[in-house]
BAKE-304233 format. One record per atom (N, C-alpha, C, O, CB): residue in three letters; x, y, z. Coordinates in steps of 0.2 Angstrom, whole numbers, plus 5000, padded with zeros to 4 digits. Atoms other than C-alpha are relative to their C-alpha. Glycine has a CB too. Example, Ala and Ser with C-alpha at 12.3 -4.5 7.8 and 13.67 -1.06 7.14 Angstrom:
2
ALA500449945000 ALA506249785039 ALA500450065000 ALA500950055003 ALA499550005006 SER499649944999 SER506849955036 SER499650055003 SER499950115004 SER500250024993 
***
This chain:
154
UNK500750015001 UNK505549355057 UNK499650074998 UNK499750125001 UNK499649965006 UNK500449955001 UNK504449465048 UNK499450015001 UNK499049974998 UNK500050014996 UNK500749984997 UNK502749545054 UNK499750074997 UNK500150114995 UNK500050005009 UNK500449945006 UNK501449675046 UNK499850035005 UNK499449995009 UNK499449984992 UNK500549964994 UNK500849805059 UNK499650064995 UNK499850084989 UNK500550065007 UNK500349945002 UNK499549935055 UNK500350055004 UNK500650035009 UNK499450015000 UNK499549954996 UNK500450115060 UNK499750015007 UNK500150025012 UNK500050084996 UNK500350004994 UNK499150105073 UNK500049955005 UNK499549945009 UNK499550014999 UNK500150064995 UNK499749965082 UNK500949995002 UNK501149965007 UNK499649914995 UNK499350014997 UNK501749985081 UNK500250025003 UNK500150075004 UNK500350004998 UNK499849984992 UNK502649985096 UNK500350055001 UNK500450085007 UNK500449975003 UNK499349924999 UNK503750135093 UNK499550064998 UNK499750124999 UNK500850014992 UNK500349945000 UNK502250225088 UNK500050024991 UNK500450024987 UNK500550055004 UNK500049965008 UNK501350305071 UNK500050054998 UNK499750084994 UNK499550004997 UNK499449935000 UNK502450455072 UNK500749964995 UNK501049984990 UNK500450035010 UNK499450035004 UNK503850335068 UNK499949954991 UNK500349944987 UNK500449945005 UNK500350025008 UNK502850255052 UNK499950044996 UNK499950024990 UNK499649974999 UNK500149935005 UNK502350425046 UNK500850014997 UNK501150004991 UNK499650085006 UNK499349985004 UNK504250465045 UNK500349964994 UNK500549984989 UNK500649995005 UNK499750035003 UNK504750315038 UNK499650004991 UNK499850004986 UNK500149945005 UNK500449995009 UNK503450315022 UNK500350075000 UNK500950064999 UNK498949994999 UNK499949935001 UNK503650505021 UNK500849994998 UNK501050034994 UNK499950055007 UNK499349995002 UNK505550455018 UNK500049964994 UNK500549974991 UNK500549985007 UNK500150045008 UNK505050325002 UNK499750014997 UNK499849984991 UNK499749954999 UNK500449985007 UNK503650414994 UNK499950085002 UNK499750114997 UNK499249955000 UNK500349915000 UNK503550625003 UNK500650034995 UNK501050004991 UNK500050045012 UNK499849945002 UNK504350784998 UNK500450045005 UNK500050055011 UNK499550024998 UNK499849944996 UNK505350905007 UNK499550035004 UNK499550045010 UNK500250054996 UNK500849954999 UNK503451005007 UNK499649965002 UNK499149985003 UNK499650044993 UNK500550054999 UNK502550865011 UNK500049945008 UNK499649905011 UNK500149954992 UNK500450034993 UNK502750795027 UNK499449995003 UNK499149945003 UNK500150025004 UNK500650024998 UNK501150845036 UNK499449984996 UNK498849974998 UNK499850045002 UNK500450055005 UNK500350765022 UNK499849945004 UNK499449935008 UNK500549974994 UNK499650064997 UNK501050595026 UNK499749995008 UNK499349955008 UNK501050025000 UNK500250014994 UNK500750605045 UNK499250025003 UNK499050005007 UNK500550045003 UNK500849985001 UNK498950685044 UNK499649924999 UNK499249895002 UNK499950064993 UNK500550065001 UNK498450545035 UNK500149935003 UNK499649895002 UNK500049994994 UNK499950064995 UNK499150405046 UNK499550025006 UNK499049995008 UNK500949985003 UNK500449974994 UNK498450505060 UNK499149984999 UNK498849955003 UNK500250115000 UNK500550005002 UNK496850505054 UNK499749934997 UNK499149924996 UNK500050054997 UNK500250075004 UNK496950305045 UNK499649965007 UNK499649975013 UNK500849954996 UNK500350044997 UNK495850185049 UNK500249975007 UNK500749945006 UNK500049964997 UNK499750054994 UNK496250105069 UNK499949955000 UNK500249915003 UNK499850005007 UNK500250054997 UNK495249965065 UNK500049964992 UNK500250004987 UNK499450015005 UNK499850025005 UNK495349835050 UNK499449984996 UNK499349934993 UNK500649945001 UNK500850025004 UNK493449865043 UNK500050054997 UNK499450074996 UNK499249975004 UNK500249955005 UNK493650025034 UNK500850024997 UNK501349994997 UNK499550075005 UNK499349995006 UNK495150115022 UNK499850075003 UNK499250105004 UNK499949974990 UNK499250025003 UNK496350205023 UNK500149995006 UNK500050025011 UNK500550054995 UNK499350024995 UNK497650105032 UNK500549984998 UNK500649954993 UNK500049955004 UNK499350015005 UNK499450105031 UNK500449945005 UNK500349945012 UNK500650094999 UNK499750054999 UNK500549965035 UNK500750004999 UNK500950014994 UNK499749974997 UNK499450045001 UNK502349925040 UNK500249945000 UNK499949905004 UNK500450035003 UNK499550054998 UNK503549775038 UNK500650015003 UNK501150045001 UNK500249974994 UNK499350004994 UNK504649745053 UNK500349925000 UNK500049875000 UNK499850035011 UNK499850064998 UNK506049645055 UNK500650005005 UNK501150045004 UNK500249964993 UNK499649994993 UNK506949625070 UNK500050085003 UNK500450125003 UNK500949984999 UNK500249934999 UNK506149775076 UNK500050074996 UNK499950134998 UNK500350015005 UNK499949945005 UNK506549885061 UNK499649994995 UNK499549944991 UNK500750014996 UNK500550005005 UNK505349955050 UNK500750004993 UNK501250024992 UNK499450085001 UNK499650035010 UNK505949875030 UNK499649994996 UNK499949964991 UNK500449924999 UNK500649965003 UNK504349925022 UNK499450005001 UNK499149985006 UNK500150004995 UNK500849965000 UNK502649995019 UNK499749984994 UNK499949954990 UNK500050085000 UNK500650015004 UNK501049975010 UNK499550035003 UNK499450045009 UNK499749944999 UNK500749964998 UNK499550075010 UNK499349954997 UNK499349914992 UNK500150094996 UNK500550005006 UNK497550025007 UNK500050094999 UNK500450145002 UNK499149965002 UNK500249934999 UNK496750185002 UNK499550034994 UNK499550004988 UNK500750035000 UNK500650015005 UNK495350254992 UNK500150014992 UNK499949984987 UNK499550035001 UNK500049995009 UNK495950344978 UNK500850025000 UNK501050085003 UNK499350074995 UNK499549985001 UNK497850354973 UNK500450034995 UNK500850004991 UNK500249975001 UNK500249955005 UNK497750494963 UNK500249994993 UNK500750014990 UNK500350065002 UNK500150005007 UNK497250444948 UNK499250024997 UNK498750025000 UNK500349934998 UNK500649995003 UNK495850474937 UNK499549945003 UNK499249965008 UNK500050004992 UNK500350044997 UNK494950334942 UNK499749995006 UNK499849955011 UNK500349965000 UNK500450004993 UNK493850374955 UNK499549945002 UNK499349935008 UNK499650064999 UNK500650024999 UNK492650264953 UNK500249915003 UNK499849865004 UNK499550004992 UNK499950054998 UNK493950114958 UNK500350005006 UNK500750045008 UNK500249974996 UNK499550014992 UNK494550054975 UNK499949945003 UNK499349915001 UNK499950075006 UNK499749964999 UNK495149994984 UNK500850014997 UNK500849974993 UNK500050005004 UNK499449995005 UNK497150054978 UNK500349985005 UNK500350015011 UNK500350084998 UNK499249994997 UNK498649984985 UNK500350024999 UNK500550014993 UNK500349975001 UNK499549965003 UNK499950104986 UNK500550005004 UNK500549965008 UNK499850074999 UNK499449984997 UNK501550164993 UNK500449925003 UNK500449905009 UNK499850055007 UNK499750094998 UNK502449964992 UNK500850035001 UNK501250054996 UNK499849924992 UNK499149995001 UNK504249994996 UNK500249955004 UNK499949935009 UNK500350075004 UNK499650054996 UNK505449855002 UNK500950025001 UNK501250044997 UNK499949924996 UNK499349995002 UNK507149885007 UNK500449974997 UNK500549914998 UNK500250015003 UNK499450065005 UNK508549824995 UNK500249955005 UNK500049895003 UNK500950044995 UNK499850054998 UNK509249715006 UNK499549945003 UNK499649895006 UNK500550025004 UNK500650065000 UNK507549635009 UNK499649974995 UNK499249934995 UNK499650025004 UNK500650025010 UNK506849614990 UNK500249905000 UNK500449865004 UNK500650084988 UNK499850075003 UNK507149444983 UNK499649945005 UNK499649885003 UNK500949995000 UNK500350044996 UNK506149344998 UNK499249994999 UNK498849965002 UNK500250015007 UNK501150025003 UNK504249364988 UNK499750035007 UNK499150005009 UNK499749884999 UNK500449984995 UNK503949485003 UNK499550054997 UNK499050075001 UNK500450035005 UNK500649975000 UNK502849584993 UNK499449954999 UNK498949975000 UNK500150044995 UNK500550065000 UNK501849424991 UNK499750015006 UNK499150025006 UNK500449934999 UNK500450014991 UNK501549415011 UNK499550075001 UNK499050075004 UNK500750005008 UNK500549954999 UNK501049615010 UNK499150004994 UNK498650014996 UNK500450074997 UNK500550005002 UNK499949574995 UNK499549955002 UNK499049974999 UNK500049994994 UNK500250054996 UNK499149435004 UNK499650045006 UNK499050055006 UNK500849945003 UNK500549984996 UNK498849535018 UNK499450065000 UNK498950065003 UNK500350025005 UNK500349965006 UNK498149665008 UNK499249994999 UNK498750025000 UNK500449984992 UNK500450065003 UNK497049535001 UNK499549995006 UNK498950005005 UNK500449934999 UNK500450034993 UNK496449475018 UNK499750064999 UNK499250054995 UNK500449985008 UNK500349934998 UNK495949655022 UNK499650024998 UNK499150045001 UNK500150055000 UNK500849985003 UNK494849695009 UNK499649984997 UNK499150014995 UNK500050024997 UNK500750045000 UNK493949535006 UNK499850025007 UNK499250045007 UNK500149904999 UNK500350024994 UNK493649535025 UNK499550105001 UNK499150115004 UNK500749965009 UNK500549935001 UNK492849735022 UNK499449984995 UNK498950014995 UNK500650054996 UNK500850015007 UNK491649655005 UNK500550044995 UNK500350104995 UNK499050065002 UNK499849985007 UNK492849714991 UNK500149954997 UNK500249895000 UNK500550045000 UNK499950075003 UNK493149594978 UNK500750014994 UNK500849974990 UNK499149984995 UNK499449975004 UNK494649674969 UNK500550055004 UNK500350095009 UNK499850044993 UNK499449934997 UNK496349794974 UNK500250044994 UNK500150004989 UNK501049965004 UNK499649985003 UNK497149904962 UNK500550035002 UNK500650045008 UNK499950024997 UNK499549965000 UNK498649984960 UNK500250044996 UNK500150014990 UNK500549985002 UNK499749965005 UNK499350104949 UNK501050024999 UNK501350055003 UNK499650095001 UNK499249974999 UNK501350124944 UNK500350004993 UNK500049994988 UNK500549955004 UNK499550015007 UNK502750144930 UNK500449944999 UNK500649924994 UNK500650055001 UNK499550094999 UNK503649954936 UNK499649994990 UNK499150024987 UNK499549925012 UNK499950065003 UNK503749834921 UNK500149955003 UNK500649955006 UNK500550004997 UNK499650074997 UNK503649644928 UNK499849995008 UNK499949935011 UNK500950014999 UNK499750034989 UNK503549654949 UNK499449954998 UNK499449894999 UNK500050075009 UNK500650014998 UNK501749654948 UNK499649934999 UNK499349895003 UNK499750044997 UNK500250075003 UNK501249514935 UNK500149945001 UNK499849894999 UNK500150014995 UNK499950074997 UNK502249394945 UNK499749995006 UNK500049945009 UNK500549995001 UNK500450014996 UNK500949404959 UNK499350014999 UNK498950005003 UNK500250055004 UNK500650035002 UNK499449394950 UNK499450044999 UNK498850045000 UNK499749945003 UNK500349945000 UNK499149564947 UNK499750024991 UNK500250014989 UNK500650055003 UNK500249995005 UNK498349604929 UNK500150094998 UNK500250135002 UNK499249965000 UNK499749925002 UNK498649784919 UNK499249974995 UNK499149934992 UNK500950034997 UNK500650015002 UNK496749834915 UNK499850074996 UNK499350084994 UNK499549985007 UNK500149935006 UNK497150004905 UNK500750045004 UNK501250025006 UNK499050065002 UNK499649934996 UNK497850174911 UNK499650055000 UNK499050064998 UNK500650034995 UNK500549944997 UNK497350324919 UNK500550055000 UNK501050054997 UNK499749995009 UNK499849935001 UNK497850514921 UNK500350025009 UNK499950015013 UNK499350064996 UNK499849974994 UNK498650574936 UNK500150074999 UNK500350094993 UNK500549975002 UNK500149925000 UNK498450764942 UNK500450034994 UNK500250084991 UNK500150035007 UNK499649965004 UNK499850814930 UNK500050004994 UNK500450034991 UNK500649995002 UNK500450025006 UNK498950734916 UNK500649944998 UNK500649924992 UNK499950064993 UNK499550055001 UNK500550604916 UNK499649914999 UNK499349895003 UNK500750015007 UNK500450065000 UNK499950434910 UNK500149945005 UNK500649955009 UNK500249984994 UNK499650054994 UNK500250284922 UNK499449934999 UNK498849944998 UNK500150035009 UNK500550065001 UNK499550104921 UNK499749985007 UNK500149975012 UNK500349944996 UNK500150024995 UNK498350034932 UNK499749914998 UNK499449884993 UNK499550055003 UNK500050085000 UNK498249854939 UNK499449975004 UNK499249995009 UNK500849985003 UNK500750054994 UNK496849734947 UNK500349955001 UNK500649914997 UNK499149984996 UNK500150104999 UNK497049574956 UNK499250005007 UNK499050045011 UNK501349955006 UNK500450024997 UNK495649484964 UNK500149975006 UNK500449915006 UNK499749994997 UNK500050004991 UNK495549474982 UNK500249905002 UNK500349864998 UNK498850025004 UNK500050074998 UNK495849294990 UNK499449965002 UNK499049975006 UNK500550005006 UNK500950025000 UNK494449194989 UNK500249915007 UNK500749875006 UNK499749964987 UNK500050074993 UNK494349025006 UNK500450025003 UNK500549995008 UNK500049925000 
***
């Protein structure tokens, strides 16, 4: 069975969720990055940023972040969902569906009326009812597209 903790609620601790994103999306140099900012995310589920794992039978099998700005030019939108990772032998069950879903919950029940995201993917997204609304610049001036879907409405 699968269940979504914020880092701040899982049993092993948000040391072991810092690692584990840090090991899907950090750097060599970038650890205290990664663990700063869990450290410092939201505890509670009415403000951003919070990061989020998917456990299953007590193992973390992936992550999602909210968060305000995931560095892209686009300052003026948020919030981003970022850092979605599932593990291969868990893909194919439309579990990103349940993170976007909870995603959803989180930031209608904050007053937002949209998520984005930004990536290189082809395809995952558009099958969750995600829309591609342009493209933006990231710090390295590398292009990348960004996506909107709107929140869960009743």
């Amino acid at each position: 069975m699968y269940k979504i903790y914020n880092v701040n609620d899982y049993p092993k601790g948000i040391l072991e969720c810092a690692k584990y994103i840090h090991s899907k999306w950090g750097s060599q140099e970038n650890y205290p990055y990664f663990e700063n900012a869990m450290l410092n995310s939201s505890k509670s589920e009415d403000a951003i940023p919070q990061f989020y794992v998917l456990v299953n039978n007590d193992q973390i099998v992936g992550c999602f972040g909210l968060i305000i700005n995931d560095f892209v030019s686009r300052h003026d939108l948020y919030p981003w969902f970022s850092s979605l990772f599932i593990e291969p032998e868990h893909r194919g069950k439309r579990l990103c569906g349940t993170m976007f879903e909870h995603a959803s919950n989180i930031a209608k029940s904050i007053g937002y009326t949209h998520l984005y995201l930004t990536t290189g993917h082809d395809g995952l997204y558009e099958k969750f009812g995600w829309t591609r609304i342009e493209d933006a610049y990231q710090p390295s001036g590398e292009v990348t597209k960004v996506y909107r879907k709107p929140v869960l409405h009743g």
